[in-house]
C-alpha positions in Angstrom: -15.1 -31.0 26.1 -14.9 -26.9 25.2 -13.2 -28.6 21.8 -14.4 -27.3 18.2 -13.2 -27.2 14.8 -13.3 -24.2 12.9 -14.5 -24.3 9.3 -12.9 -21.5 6.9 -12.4 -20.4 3.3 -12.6 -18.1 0.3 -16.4 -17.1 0.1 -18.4 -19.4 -2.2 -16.3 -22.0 -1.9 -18.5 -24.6 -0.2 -18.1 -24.4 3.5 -22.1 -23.6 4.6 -22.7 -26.3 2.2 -19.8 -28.6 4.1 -21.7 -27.6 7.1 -25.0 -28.2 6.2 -23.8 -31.8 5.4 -22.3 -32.4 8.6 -24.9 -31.3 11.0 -27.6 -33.0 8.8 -29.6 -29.7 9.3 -30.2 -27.2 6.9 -29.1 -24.7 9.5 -26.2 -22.6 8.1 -27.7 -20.7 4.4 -25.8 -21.5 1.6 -25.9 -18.4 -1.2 -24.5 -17.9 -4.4 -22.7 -14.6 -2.9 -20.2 -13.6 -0.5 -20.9 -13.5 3.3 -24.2 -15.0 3.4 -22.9 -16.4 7.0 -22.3 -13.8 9.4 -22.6 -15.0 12.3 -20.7 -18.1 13.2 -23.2 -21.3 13.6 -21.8 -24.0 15.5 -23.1 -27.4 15.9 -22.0 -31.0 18.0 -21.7 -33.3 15.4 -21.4 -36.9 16.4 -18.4 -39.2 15.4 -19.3 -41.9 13.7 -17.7 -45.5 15.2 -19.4 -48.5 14.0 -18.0 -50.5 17.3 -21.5 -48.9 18.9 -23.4 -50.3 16.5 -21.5 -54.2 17.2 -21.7 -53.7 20.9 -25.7 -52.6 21.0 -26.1 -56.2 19.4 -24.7 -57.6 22.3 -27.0 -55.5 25.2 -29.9 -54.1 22.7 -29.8 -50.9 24.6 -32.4 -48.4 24.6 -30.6 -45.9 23.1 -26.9 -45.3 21.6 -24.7 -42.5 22.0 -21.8 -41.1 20.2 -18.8 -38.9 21.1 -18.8 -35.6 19.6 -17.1 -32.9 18.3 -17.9 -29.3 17.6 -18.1 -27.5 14.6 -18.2 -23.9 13.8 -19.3 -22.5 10.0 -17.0 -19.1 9.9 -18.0 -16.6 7.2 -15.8 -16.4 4.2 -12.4 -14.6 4.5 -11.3 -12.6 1.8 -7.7 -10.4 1.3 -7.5 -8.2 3.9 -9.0 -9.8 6.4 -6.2 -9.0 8.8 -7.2 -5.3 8.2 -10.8 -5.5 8.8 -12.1 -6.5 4.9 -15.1 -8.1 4.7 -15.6 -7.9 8.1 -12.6 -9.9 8.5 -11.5 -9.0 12.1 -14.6 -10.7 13.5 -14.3 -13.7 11.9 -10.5 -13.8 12.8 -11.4 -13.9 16.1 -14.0 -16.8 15.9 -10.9 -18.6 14.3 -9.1 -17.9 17.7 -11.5 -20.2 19.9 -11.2 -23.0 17.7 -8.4 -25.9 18.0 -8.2 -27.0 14.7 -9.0 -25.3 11.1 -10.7 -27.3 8.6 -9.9 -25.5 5.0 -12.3 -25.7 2.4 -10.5 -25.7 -1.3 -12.8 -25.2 -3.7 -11.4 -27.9 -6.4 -14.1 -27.8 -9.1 -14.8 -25.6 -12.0 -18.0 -24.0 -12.4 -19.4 -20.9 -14.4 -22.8 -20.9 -12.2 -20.8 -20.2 -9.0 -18.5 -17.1 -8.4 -15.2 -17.1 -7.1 -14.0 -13.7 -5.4 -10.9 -14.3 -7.2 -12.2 -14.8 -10.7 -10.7 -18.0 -11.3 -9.8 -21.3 -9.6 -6.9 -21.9 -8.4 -6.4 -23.6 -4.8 -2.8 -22.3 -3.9 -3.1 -18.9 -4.6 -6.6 -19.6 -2.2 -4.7 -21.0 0.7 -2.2 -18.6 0.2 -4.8 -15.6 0.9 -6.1 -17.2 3.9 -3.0 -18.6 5.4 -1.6 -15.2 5.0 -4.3 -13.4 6.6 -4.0 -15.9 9.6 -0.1 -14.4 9.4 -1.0 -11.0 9.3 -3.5 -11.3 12.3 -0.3 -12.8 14.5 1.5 -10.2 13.8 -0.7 -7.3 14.2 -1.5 -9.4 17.9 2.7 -9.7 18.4 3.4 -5.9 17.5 0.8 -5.2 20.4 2.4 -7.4 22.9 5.7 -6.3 21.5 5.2 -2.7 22.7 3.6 -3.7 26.4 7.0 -5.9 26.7 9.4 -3.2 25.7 7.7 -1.1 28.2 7.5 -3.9 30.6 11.6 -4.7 29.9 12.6 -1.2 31.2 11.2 -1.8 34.3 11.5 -5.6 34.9 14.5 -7.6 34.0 12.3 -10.7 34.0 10.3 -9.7 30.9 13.2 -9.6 28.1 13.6 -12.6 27.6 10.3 -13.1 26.4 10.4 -9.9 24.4 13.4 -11.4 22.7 11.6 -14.6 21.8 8.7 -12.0 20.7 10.8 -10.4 18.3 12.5 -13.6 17.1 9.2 -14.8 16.3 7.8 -11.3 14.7 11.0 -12.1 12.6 9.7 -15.3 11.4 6.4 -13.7 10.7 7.3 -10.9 8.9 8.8 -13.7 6.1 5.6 -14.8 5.9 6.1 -18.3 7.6 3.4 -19.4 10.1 4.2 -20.0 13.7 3.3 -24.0 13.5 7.2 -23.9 11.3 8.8 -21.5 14.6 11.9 -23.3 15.7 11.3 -22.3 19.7 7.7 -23.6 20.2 8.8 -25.8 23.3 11.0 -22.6 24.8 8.2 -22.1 27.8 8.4 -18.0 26.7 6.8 -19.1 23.6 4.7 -21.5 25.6 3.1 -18.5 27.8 2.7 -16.2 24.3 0.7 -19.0 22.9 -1.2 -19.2 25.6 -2.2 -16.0 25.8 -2.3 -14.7 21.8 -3.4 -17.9 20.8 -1.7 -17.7 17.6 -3.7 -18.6 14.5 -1.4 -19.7 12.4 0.0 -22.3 14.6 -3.4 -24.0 14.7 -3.5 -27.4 12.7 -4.9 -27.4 9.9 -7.0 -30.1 7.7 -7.6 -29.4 3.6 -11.1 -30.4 2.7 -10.9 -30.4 -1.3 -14.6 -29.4 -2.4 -14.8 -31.5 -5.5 -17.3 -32.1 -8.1 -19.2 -35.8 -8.6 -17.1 -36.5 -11.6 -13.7 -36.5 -9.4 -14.5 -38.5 -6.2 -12.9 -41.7 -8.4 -9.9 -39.8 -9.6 -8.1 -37.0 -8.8 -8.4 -34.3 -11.3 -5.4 -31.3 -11.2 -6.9 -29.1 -8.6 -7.2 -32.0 -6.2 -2.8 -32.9 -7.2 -2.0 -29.4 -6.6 -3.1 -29.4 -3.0 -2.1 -32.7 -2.2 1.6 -31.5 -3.0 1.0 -29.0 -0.9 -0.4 -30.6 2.0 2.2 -33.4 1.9 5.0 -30.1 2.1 3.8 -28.6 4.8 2.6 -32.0 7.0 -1.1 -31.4 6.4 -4.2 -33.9 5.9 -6.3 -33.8 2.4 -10.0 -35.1 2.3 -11.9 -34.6 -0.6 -15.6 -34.5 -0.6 -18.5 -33.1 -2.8 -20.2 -30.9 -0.5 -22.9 -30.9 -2.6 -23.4 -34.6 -2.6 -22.9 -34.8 0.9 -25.8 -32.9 1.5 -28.5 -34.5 -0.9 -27.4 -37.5 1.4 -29.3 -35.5 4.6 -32.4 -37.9 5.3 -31.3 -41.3 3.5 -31.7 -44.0 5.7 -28.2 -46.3 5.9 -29.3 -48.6 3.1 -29.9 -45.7 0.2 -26.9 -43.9 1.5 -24.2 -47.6 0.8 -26.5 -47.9 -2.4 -25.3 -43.8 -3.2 -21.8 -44.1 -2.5 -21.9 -47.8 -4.6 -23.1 -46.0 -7.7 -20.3 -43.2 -6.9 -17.9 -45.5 -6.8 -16.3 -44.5 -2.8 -16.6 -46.5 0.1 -16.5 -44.0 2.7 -17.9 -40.7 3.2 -15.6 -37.6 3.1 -17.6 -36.0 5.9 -16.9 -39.2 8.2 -13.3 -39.2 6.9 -13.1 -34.8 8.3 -14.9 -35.8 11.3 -13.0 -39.1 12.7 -9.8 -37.2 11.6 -10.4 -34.1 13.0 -11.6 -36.1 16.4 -7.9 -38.5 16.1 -6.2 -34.5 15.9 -7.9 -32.9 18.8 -5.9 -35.9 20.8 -9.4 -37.7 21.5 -10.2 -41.1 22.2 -13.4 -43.1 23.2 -14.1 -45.9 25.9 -17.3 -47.4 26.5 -20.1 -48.1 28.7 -22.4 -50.4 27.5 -25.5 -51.4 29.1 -29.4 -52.1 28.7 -30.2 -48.4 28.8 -27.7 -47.2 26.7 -24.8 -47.7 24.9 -22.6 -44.6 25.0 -18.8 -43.1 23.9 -17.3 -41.3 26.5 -14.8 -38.5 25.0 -11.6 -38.2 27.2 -7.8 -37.0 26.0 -5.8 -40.0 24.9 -3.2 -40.8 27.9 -5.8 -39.5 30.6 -5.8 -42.1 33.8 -9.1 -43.6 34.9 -9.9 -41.5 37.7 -10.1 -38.5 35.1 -11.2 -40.4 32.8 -14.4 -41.5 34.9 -15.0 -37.9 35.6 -16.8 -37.4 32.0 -19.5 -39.4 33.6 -19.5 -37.5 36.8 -17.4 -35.7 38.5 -18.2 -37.8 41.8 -16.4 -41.0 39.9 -13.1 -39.2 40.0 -13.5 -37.8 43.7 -14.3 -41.1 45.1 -12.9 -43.6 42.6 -12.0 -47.0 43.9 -11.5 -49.4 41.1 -12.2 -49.7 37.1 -13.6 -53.1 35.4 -11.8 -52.7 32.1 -13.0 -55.0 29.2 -10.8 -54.6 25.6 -13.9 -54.2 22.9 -12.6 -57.0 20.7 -12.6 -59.4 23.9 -16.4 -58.1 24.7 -17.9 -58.5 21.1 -16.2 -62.1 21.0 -17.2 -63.5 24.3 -20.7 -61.5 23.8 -20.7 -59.3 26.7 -20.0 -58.5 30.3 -20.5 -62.2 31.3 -19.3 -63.7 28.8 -15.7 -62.0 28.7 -15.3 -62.4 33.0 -15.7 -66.4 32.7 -12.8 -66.2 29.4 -10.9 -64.5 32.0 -10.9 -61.4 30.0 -12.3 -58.6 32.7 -9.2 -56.9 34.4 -9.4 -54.6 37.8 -7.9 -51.7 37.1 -6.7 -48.9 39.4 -5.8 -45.2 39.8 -2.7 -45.7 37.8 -4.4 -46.9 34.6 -4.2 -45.5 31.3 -7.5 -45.9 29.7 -7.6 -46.8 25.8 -9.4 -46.7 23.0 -12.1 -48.5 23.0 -12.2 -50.1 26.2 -15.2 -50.9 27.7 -15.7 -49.6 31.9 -17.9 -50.2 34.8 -16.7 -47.8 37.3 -16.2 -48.5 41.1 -16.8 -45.3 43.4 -17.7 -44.1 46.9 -18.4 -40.7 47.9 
C-alpha cells in the first residue's frame, strides 16, 4: 500500500543488524564502522498474525499469506546531518518517503563496538538525531518562507499561510518538533505538511538495542529511554539485534525453545513489526479458501467496496454485496459452512465498515 517504515540511528548502533533480522536475509552489511549502508535497502516484511495459522487448519490451503509492511535500512545519521555531514542530506530525504521512524537506541555497553560519540548514552543519541530531523524542517520552512513572502506581495490569499509558516519556524527555532505544534488541524498547516512533509512530525517508535543479559530486566539505558518515551507519547521495544539475527533459519520449534531459555515470550522484532503495522492505521480481513489463505491490508475505517478493491480493483467498481464472517465465529463453527447454518454469516453492503479480522467472500459484477 506505498506504506514503509523508516529505520534510523547513530551509526553502529544496530540498525543493519535490526534489519537483517527482520527481512530474514542477510541483505543489508552490518560493519564495525560508520556508513557501511549507503544506499537505503528496503524490504516487505510480513506481519506476523497467528489467526492464519488457526484458520489454514480449518481449509488446509495451499498456501498462506501475510499482510505486509515495508521497511527501509537508512544509513547512520551523525551531527550535522541537516548540513550535509556524513552525507546526511541524502539520507534525510529517504527519511521523507517514509510514514513512521523506527529509532534504534543503542542500550548496551561494549568496548568491541564504536560509538561516534565515544560513550553511551541514549538521550544525548536521540537528541542528535531528533535535532537533525528539526534542523532539516527548518532549512525546508525558511525556503518556503521566502517563496510565500514573495507570493504575499502579490496575492492576499497566501499570508495567512506565511503567518502559520512563521508561527511554526517559531516553534522550530526552540528546538521543539512539529508533532508538539499547537495548529496541526489549521488546514494552512495541513497543505504545508503535505507538501514539506515534515520530518519531525513523523511518529516515531524507540527500538532499545539491548544486550542478551537485559531482555529479563531492564538495565539503566533501557529506564532512561523509557522516561523519555512515556514524556513525549512514544512506544519502547527492546530487542537484541544480535540475537534476533542468529534466529534467521530456526524452524518454529528451536526458535520457542531460544526465547524459553532467554527467558521472553515474544520476539522484539514481531513486537516493532505488529506495532509499527497498528501505527500506520492498518488492519487485516480475510479470505480463506482451499488455495490460499491470505491477509488483505486495508486502512482501518475503509468501507467494503474499497476495501474489496485490494483484491481487484474490479470488486470495488462492480460491488454488489460482502459475506462477512467475524474470525472467532469461523474458527468455532469450523469454517464457511459451519458458521452460515449457526446463523453467523451476515450480508453486508456498500455501507459497511470492514474490521479486523473479518473473514469476506466478495459479490461483484462488472
Amino acid at each position: 500500500m506505498g506504506l514503509s517504515v523508516g529505520l534510523v540511528g547513530l551509526p553502529n548502533v544496530g540498525k543493519s543488524t535490526t534489519f537483517n533480522a527482520l527481512t530474514k536475509a542477510q541483505n543489508a552489511e552490518s560493519a564495525n564502522y560508520p556508513f557501511c549502508t549507503i544506499e537505503p535497502n528496503k524490504a516487505i516484511v510480513p506481519v506476523p498474525d497467528e489467526r492464519l495459522g488457526e484458520l489454514a487448519k480449518i481449509v488446509n490451503p495451499k498456501k498462506i499469506q501475510h499482510s505486509t509492511i515495508d521497511f527501509v535500512d537508512i544509513a547512520g545519521l551523525v551531527k550535522g546531518a541537516s548540513k550535509g555531514e556524513g552525507l546526511g542530506n541524502k539520507f534525510l530525504s529517504n527519511i521523507r518517503e517514509c510514514e513512521i521512524i523506527l529509532h534504534i537506541v543503542r542500550c548496551f555497553d561494549n568496548e568491541d563496538i564504536v560509538h561516534t560519540e565515544g560513550s553511551i548514552d541514549p538521550l544525548r543519541d536521540i537528541e542528535i538525531i531528533e535535532g537533525e530531523l528539526i534542523f532539516a524542517d527548518i532549512e525546508q520552512l525558511d525556503k518556503k518562507i521566502d517563496r510565500l513572502t514573495r507570493q504575499a506581495k502579490l496575492d492576499k490569499k497566501a499570508r495567512p499561510t506565511l503567518e502559520l509558516a512563521k508561527e511554526l519556524k517559531a516553534h522550530l527555532d526552540d528546538i521543539q518538533p512539529v508533532s508538539t505544534f499547537p495548529k496541526k488541524d489549521d488546514e494552512n498547516f495541513i497543505a504545508l505538511d503535505n507538501e514539506l512533509r515534515f520530518l519531525s512530525k513523523k511518529e516515531i517508535i524507540y527500538g532499545a538495542n539491548v544486550d542478551e543479559d537485559t531482555l529479563e530486566e531492564d538495565n539503566n539505558y533501557v529506564e532512561l529511554l523509557k522516561t523519555h518515551a512515556d514524556e513525549v507519547g512514544a512506544d519502547v521495544i527492546k530487542l537484541c539485534a544480535k540475537i534476533e539475527e542468529e534466529l534467521i533459519g530456526l524452524d518454529e520449534e528451536e526458535t520457542q525453545e531460544f526465547m524459553d531459555d532467554l527467558g521472553v515470550t515474544e520476539s522484539g522484532l514481531e513486537k516493532i513489526i505488529k506495532t509499527a503495522f497498528a501505527k500506520l492505521g492498518l488492519i487485516s480481513y480475510f479470505t480463506a479458501g482451499v488455495m490460499e489463505v491470505r491477509a488483505w491490508t486495508i486502512h482501518k475505517g475503509w468501507l467494503a467496496p474499497k476495501s474489496a478493491s485490494v483484491i481487484h480493483n474490479d470488486f470495488e467498481k462492480g460491488f454488489i454485496r460482502a459475506e462477512v464472517i467475524g474470525y472467532e465465529d469461523f474458527v468455532t463453527y469450523k469454517g464457511d459452512q459451519g458458521s452460515k447454518e449457526a446463523g453467523k454469516m451476515r450480508l453486508e453492503g456498500k455501507e459497511y465498515e470492514v474490521r479486523d479480522g473479518d473473514v469476506m467472500h466478495f459479490r461483484f459484477n462488472v
